[in-house]
N, C-alpha and C positions, 0 to 999 in steps of 0.2 A: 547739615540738616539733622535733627532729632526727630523722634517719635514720643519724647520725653520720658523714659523709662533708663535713663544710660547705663545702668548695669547689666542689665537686660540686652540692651544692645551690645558692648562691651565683650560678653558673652559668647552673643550668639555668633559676633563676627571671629573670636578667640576658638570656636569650634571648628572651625575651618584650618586653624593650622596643622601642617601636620610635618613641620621639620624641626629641628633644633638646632642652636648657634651656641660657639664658645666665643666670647666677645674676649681677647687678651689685647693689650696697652702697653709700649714701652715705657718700665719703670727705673728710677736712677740708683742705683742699688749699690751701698759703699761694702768692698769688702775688708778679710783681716786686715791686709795691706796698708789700707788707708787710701783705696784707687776707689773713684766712684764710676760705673758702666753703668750704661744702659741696658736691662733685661725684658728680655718678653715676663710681664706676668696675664693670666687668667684675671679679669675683673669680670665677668659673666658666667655663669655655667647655663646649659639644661635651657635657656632660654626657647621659650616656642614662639616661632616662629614660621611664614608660608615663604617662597619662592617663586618667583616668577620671571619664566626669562623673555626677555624684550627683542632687540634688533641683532642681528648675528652677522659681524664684519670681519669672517671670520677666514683664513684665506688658506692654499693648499699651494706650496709650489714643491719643486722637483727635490730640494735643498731642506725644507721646512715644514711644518705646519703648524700655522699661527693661528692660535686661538686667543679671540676676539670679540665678546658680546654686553650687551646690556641687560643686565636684571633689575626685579624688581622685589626685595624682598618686605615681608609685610610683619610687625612687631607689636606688642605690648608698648604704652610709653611710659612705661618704670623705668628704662635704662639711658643713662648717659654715655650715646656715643657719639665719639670724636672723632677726625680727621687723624689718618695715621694707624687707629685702633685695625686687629684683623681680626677677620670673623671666618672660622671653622663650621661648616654648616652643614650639616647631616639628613640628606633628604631622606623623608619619611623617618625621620628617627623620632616624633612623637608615639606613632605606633610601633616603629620596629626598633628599640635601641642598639641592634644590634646591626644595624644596616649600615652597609662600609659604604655608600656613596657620600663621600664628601667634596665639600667644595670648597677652595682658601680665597677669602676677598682680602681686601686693603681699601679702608675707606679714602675715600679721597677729596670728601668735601664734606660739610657739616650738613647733618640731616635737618630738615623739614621740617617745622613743627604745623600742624593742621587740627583744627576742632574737630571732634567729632561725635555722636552721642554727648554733646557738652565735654566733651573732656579734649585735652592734647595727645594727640596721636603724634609720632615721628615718623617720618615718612623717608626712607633709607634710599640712594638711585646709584649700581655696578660698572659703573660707572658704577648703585646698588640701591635702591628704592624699597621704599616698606609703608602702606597707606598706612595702616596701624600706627603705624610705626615707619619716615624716607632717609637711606642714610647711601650716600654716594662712593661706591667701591668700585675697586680696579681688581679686575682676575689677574692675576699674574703668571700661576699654573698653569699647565695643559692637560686639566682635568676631565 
């Protein structure tokens, strides 16, 4: 649904974020050798984005403790993310860059695409969710 103003909108929902993500992608990288690997490269920096955490299946035994939840993070849809891509995301680090909360996802399914103020929003789910912006990520840390 629109108000008809989409930049406006755009905007005012983009005022609300207040984290940041480094989107990196395994690239296939030949070295001197003539051997081609696959390396993490950075395709994202400085991205703002919000966080939202969801359901927490999260478990505590004598041996372990397994951490377990669904988020939902919320993006601009300028960015092409992929399945596989991991996202480094720094709570509050729109206002605070200097904020050590970070969190490591792993997407795990292709995000979402949804209209929104007339435009395509990607919708991220942490499994990893994003209205703005839904993209499906796996925690793997125990952050």
């Amino acid at each position: 649904m629109s108000f008809g103003y989409a930049a406006a909108e755009r905007a005012a929902i983009e005022r609300t974020y207040e984290d940041t993500a480094i989107i990196s992608r395994t690239t296939p990288q030949t070295g001197t050798n003539k051997i081609t690997k696959s390396v993490p490269s950075v395709v994202y920096s400085n991205i703002i984005c919000a966080l939202s955490k969801g359901s927490d299946k999260s478990e505590q035994t004598k041996a372990q403790n397994k951490i377990d939840y669904d988020a939902v993070v919320f993006s601009p849809p300028d960015f092409l993310i992929l399945p596989g891509d991991k996202i480094a995301l720094k709570r509050f680090g729109r206002s605070d860059p200097n904020s050590s909360i970070v969190y490591n996802f792993e997407v795990v399914g292709r995000p979402s695409i949804y209209e929104s103020a007339k435009m395509e929003h990607n919708r991220l789910n942490e499994h990893l969710e994003r209205d703005h912006g839904q993209i499906v990520v796996k925690n793997h840390k125990n952050d």
